[in-house]
N, C-alpha and C positions, 0 to 999 in steps of 0.2 A: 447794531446792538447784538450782544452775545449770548447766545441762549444760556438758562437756565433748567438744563434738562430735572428735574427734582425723582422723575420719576424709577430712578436707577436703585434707591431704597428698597422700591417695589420690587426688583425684575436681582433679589438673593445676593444683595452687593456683598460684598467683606463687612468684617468687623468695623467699628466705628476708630477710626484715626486719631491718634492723643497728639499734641501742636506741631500743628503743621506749619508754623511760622517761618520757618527755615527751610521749607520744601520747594522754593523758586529754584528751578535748574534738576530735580529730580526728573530720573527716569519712572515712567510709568509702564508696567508692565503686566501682561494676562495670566493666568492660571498656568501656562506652560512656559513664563519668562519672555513670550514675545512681548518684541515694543509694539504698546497701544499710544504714546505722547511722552510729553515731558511738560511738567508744572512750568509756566509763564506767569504766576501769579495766585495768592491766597487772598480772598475776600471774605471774610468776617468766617460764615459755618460753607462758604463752600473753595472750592481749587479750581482753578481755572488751566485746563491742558490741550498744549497743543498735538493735535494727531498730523498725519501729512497733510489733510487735506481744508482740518476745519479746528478753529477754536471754542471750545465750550465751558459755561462754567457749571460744575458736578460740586453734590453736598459732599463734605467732607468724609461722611458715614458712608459712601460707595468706596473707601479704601482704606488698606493696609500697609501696616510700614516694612516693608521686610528690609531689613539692611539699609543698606541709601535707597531703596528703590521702594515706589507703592505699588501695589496691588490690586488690580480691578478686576470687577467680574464680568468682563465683556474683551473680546479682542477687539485690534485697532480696524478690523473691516465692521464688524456689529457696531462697535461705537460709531463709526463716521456713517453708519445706517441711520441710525437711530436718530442720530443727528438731523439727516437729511429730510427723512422722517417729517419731523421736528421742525424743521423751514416751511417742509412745502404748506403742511396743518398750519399754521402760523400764518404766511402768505397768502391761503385760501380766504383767511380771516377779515384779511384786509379788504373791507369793500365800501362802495358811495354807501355813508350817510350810517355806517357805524361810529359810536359815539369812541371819542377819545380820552383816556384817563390816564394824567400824569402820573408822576413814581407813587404819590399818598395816593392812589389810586382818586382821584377827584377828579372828575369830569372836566375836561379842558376844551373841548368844542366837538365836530365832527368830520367826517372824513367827506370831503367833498368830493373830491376826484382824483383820479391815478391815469397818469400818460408815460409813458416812457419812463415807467421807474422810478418816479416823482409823485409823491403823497400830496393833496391838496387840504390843510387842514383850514376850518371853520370855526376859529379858536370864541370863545363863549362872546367875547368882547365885540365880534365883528370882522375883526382882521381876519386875513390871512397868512398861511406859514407853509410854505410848500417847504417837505422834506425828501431825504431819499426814501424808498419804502422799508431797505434794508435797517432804517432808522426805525420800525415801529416793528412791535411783533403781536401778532393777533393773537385772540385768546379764545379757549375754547365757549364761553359764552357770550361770542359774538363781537363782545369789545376791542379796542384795542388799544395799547400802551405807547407811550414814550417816555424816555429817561428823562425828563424834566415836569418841574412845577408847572401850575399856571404861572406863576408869577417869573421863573426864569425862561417863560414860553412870551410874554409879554416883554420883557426886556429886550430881548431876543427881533420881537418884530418892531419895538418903539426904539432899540439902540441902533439899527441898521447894521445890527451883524449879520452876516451870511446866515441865509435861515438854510440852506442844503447843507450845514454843518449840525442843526438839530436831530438831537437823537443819535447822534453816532456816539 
């Protein structure tokens, strides 16, 4: 799952970005021109850019357009900081017996167990759904998220598709 850093508004980004629709394949660059990524994708209010090491998706309002290229107000070592940041806080999150809430934020079950990188969930219904953990991201009030409904969380374990493909 791809972080959602929101908090770059906060931390004196640039000006807010007019359509970025056409910004897939854009170079992304810092205050002094260095490469911080390049856009891989636009998703509704935010840009999703890849740096060397890590892909993120940032609100649209953390950039500027200068010529072909955006402008951000972090370089590409603080960005992939912050990032990282950002994983480990997330992954601390992850633990037995925090409740799970799909995209509508609605409680989907709980977190039963974690072994070798594999989420054990306790979906409402009874079943289980072991995911990867890189599949869920923790939040700062304890819960944690997956990119799915309950209801395409139940598909999922009543269709026999590969449940280690949930959440990615």
């Amino acid at each position: 799952m791809r972080l959602i850093l929101g908090t770059f508004a906060a931390l004196g980004a640039l000006v807010a970005v007019p359509a970025l629709a056409q910004s897939v394949g854009m170079q992304v660059v810092d205050a002094s021109g260095a490469p911080v990524g390049t856009v891989t994708a636009v998703q509704g209010d935010n840009v999703q850019i890849k740096t060397d090491k890590h892909e993120a998706l940032l609100p649209k309002t953390s950039f500027t357009v200068d010529g072909s290229k955006l402008l951000f107000g972090l370089t590409q070592a603080q960005l992939n900081s912050k990032i990282e940041e950002s994983a480990t806080t997330s992954q601390k999150a992850i633990v037995a017996g925090a409740t799970v809430s799909g995209i509508s934020g609605t409680a989907v079950g709980k977190v039963e167990a974690i072994d070798n990188g594999q989420v054990t969930i306790a979906l409402t219904s009874g079943k289980r759904l072991q995911v990867p953990i890189t599949g869920l991201r923790g939040n700062s009030d304890g819960t944690v998220t997956i990119g799915y409904t309950a209801e395409q969380l139940e598909a999922l374990v009543n269709g026999g598709a590969a449940a280690g493909t949930a959440g990615k």
